[in-house]
C-alpha positions in Angstrom: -31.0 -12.3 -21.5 -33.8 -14.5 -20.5 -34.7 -15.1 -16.5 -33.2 -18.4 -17.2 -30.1 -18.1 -18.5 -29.4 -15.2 -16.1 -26.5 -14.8 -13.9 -24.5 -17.2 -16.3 -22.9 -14.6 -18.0 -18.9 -13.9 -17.2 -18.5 -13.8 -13.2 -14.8 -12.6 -12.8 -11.7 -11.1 -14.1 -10.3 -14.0 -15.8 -13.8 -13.7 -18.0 -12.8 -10.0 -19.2 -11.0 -8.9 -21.7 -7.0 -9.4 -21.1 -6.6 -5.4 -20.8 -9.5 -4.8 -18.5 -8.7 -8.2 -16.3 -5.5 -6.9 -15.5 -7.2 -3.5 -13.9 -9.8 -5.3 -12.4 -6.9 -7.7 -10.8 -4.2 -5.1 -10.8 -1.4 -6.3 -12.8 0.7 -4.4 -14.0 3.7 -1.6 -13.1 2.5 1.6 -11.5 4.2 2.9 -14.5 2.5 1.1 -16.9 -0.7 2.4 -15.5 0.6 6.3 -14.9 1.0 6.4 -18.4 -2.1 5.1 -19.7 -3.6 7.3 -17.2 -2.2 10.3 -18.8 -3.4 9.0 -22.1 -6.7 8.4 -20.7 -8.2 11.2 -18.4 -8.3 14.5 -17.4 -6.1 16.3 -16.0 -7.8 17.7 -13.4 -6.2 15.8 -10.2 -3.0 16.3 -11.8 -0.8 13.7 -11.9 -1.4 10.5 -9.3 1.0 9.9 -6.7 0.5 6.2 -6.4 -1.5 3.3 -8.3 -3.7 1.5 -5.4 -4.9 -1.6 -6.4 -6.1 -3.5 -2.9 -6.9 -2.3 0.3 -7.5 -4.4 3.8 -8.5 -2.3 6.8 -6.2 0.5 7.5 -3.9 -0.7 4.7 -3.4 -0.2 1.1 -0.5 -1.6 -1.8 0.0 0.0 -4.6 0.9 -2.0 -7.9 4.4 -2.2 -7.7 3.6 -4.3 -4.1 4.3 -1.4 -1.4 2.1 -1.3 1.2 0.9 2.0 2.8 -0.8 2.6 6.1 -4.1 5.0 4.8 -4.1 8.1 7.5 -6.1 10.0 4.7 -9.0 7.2 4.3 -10.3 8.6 0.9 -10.1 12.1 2.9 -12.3 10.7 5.5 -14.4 8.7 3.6 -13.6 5.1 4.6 -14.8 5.0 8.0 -14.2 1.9 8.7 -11.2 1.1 5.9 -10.9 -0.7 3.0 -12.7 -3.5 2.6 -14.2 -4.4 5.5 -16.0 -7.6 5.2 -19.2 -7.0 6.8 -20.3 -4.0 4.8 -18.6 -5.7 1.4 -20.5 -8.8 2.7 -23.8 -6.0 2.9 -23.2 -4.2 -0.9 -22.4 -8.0 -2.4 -25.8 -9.3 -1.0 -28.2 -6.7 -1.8 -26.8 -6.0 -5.5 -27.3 -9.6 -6.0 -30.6 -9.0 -4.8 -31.9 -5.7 -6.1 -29.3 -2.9 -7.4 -30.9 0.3 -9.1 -34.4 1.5 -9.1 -35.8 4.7 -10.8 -36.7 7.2 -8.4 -40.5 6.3 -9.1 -40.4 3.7 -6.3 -38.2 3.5 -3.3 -36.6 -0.1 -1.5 -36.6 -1.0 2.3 -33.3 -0.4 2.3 -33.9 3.7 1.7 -36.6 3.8 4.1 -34.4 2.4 7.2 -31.7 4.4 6.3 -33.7 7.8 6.6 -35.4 6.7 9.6 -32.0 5.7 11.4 -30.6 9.0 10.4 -33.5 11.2 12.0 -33.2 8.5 14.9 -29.1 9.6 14.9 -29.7 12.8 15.1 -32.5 13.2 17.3 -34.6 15.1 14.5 -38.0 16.3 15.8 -41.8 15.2 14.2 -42.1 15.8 10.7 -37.7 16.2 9.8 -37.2 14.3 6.5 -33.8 13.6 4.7 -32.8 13.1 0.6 -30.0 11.1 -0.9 -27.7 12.1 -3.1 -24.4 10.7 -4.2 -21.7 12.8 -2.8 -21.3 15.8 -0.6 -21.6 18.2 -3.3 -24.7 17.1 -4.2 -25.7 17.3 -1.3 -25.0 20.9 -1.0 -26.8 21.6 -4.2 -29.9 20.6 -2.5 -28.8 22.7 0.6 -28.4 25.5 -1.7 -31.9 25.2 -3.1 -33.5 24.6 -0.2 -31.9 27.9 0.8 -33.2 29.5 -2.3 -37.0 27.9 -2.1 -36.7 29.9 2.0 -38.5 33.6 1.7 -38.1 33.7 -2.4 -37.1 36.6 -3.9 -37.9 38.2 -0.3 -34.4 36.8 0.5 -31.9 36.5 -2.1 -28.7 36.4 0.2 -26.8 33.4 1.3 -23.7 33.7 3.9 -20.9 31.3 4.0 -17.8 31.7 5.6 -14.0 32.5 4.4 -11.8 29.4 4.4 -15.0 27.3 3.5 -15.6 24.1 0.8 -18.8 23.0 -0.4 -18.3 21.0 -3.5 -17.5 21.9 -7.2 -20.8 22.2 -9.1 -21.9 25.4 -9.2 -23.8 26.6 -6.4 -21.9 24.5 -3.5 -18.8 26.6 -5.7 -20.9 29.5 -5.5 -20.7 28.7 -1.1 -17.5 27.9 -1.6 -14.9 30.3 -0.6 -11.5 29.4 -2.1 -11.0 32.0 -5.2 -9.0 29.8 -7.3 -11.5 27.5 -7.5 -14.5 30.3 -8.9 -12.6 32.3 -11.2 -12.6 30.3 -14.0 -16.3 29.6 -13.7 -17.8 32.9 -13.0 -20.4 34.4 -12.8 -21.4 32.2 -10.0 -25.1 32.0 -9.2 -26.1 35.0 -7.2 -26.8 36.3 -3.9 -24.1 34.4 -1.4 -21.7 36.7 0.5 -18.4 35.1 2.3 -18.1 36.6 6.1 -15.0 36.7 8.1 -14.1 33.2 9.7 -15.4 33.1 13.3 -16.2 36.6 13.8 -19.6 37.0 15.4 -19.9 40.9 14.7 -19.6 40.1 11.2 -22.1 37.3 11.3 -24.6 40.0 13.5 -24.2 42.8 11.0 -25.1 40.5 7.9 -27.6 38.5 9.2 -31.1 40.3 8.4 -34.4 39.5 7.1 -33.5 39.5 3.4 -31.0 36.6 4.3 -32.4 32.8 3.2 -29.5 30.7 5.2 -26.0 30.7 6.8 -24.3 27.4 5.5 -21.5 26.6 8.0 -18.6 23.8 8.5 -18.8 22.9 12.3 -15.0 22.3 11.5 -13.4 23.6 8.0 -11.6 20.7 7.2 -10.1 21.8 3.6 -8.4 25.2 5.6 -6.9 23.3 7.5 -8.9 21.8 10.6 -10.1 24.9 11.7 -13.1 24.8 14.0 -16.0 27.1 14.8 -15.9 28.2 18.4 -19.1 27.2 20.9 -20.2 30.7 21.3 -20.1 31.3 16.9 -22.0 28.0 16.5 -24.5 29.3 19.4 -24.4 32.7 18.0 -25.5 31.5 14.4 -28.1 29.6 15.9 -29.8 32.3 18.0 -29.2 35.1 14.9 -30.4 32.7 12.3 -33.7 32.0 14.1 -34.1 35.7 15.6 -33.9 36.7 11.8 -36.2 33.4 10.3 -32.9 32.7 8.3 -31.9 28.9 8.0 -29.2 27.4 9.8 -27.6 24.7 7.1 -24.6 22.8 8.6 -22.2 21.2 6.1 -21.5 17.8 7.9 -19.9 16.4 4.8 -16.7 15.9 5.9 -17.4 16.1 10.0 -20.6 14.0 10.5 -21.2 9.9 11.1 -18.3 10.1 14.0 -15.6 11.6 12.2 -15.3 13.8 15.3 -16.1 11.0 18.3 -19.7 12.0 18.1 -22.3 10.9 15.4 -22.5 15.0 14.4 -19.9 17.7 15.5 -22.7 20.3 15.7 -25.3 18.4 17.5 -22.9 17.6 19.8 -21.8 20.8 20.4 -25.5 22.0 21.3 -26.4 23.1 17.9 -29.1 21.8 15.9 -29.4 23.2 12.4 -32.5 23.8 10.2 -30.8 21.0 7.7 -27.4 19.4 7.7 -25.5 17.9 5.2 -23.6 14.4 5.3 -21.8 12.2 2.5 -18.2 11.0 2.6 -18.1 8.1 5.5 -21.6 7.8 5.7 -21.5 4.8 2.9 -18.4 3.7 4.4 -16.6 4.0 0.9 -19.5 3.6 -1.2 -20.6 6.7 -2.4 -23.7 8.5 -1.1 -24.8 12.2 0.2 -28.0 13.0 2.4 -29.7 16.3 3.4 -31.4 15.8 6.9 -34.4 19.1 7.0 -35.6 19.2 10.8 -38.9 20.2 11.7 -41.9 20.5 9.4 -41.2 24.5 7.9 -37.9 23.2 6.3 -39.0 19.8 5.1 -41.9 21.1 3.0 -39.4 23.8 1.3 -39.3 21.3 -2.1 -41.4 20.0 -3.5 -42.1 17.3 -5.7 -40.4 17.8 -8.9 -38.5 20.4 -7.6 -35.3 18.3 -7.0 -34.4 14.8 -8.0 -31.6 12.7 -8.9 -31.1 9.5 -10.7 -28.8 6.9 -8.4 -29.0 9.1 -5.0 -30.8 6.9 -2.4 -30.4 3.2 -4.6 -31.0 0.2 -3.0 -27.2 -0.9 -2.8 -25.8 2.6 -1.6 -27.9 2.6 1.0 -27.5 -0.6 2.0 -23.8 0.1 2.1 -24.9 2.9 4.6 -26.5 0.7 6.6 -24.0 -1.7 7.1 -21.6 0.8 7.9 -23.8 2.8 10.5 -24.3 -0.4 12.3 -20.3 -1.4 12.3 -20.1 1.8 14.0 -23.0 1.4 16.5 -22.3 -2.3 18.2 -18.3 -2.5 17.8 -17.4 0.3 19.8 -16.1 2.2 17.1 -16.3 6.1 18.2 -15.0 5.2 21.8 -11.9 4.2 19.8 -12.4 7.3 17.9 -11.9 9.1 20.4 -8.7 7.0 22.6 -7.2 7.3 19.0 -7.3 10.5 19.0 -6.0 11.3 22.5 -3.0 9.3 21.3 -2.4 11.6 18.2 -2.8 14.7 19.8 -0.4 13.8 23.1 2.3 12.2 20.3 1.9 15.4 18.1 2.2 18.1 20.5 5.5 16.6 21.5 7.4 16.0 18.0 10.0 18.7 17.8 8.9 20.9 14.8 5.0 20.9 15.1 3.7 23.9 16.5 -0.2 23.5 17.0 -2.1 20.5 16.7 -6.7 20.7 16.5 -7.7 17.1 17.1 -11.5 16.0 16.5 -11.7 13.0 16.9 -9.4 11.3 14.0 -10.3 14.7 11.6 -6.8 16.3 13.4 -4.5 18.9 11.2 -1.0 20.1 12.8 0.7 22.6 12.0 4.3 23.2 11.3 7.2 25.4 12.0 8.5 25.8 8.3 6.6 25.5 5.2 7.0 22.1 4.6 4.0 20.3 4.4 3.6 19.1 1.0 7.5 17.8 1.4 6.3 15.7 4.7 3.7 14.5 2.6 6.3 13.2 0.2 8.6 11.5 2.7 5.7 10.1 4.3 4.8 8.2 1.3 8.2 6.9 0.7 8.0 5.8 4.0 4.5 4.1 3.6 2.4 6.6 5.0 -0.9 8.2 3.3 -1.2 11.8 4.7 -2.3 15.2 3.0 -1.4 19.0 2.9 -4.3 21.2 2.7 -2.1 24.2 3.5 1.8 24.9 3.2 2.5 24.6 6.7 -0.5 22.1 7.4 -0.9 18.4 8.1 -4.4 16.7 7.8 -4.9 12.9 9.0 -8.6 11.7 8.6 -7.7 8.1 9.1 -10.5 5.0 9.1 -12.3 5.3 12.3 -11.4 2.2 13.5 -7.5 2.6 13.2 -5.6 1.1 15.6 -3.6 2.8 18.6 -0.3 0.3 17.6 -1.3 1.9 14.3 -1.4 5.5 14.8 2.1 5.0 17.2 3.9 3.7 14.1 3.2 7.1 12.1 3.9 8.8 15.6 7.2 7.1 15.8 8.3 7.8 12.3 7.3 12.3 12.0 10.2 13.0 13.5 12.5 11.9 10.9 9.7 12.8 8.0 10.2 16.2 9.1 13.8 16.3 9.0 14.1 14.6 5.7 11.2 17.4 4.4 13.6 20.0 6.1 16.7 19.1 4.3 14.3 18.5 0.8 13.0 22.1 0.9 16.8 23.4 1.9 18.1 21.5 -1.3 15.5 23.0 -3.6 15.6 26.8 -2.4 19.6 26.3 -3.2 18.9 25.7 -6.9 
């Protein structure tokens, strides 16, 4: 295509193919699409619950035209919803202007995003930061930054029971959960899983032959579970007494997930490198390691890690947009009133025995085991929410959800947990 016939090609659905303009406009039953799903790709999710095809704010529909209010938000990836028109207006503009580069040259749009997030985080002289495209990947270049620290001086890594990292192989390797590394073994060598919050453990593994601890502030996949102020203060006075890294996993807890830009910053504790990804692009996808200081930023080198999309001009952009919705609208103080609200409402609904609320990353907990049956009613009843554990409710909502919101799904647990009730009763009687 010649510069001057550009940008005359096809410019929406209609101009598609009849089968591929119906997905991009969403026509079509949700049973018309389950089943060419099932045709069409792997099983690995198992089958979907719902077909989404639009999304405004905290809302989504579905195909058949039901409309669901999103407390899961992508599992707290879309920070600020669905498409919110400031940072759609951001991604539309700079793809039209500039959309991939090859990691031999860099945009503006890269650059301000790495400085913003060492300005966020109050990172010292000489901290740097890499993109990636997801949280996983991001952990990847956690894990080989943990690997380039001492050598073959200090092959251990220590991560925690109850942790999640990612799928490829060494944020599996991190990764706790046996189910997941079974099938994959071996894993790459050297990591050893510690007790959860137990700070003898964590003192009598911690020695010089150990390259990093890699820690969730909050484990958010076992079920909202946070890391006390005296572990997170004990891993950061071990790790340094030993020259061991400190690598926080903010994938799921950073960029005001929990009220504050960073759970462990805010909690006193700045790590040798953190992790980010999920609601950092606001629903675009993109992953970041932040190295602070000058010993952990040199640890790779060029060559030594790359990536092909991480850091392009339009995901970046996205990040950009989204980091400034944030910043000027107010958005974590409403984190935070939100949140209030949940945890007050929760802790009184007959049938919920312990709520954690962080911010809007909350999980509750249950009397019965009936969590993946609330999870079901809730849907019926147009409500997006998720079961990491038999007993266990997560909500990672947009950050920008509304109190009148969050009081509707309030209003409506008490009779999601007595239709769950009598579900699980019918199906233990067959």
């Amino acid at each position: 295509m010649t510069e001057e016939n550009a940008g005359t090609e096809p410019g929406n659905a209609t101009d598609l193919s009849n089968a591929n303009a119906a997905a991009v406009t969403g026509t079509g039953t949700g049973e018309q699409w389950l089943a060419r799903y099932k045709d069409s790709l792997m099983g690995v999710f198992g089958a979907p619950q719902r077909v989404l095809v639009r999304g405004a704010g905290a809302l989504v529909w579905d195909a058949d035209g039901k409309e669901y209010l999103d407390l899961l938000g992508g599992i707290a990836v879309n920070a600020l919803g669905h498409a919110h028109p400031f940072v759609t207006s951001v991604i539309a503009s700079q793809l039209a202007t500039l959309g991939h580069v090859s990691n031999f040259f860099t945009s503006p749009t890269q650059i301000a995003l790495a400085e913003k997030l060492l300005e966020l985080s109050a990172a010292p002289a000489g901290s740097k930061v890499f993109f990636a495209n997801s949280g996983t990947e991001a952990n990847e270049a956690a894990f080989k930054l943990a690997r380039s620290h001492g050598g073959k001086a200090r092959p251990t890594i220590l991560a925690l029971e109850g942790g999640f990292h990612g799928r490829t192989m060494g944020a599996l390797a991190m990764t706790a959960k046996t189910a997941y590394r079974e099938p994959f073994e071996p894993m790459p060598a050297g990591v050893r899983h510690l007790p959860f919050n137990d700070i003898d453990a964590l003192r009598a593994a911690l020695d010089d032959t150990v390259a990093a601890l890699v820690i969730e502030p909050i484990q958010g996949e076992a079920g909202v579970r946070p890391l006390s102020a005296e572990y997170l203060q004990a891993a950061r006075e071990l790790t340094r007494e030993h020259g061991s890294l400190l690598i926080m996993d903010e994938v799921q807890t950073g960029i005001g997930r929990t009220g504050n830009w960073f759970a462990s910053i805010a909690a006193g504790t700045t790590p040798d490198a953190m992790t980010l990804a999920k609601g950092l692009g606001g629903g675009f996808p993109i992953g970041a390691i932040i190295t602070f200081g000058e010993g952990p930023s040199q640890l790779l080198s060029a060559g030594q890690h790359g990536t092909t999309f991480g850091g392009n001009p339009v995901a970046t952009a996205a990040a950009l947009a989204t980091l400034h919705v944030l910043e000027t609208q107010n958005v974590l103080a409403n984190v935070n009133a939100v949140s209030e609200l949940f945890a007050t409402g929760l802790a009184k609904t007959s049938g919920v025995t312990e709520v954690r609320a962080f911010g809007l990353l909350i999980g509750f907990d249950l009397s019965d085991d009936i969590a993946p049956e609330v999870v079901s009613a809730a849907l019926d009843a147009g409500f997006i929410i998720n079961a990491p554990r038999p007993n266990t409710i997560r909500l990672a909502p947009p950050l920008n959800l509304t109190v009148e919101q969050a009081q509707s799904f309030l209003t409506a647990l008490p009779a999601l947990i007595t239709t769950a009730t009598a579900a699980k009763l019918m199906e233990k009687s067959f």
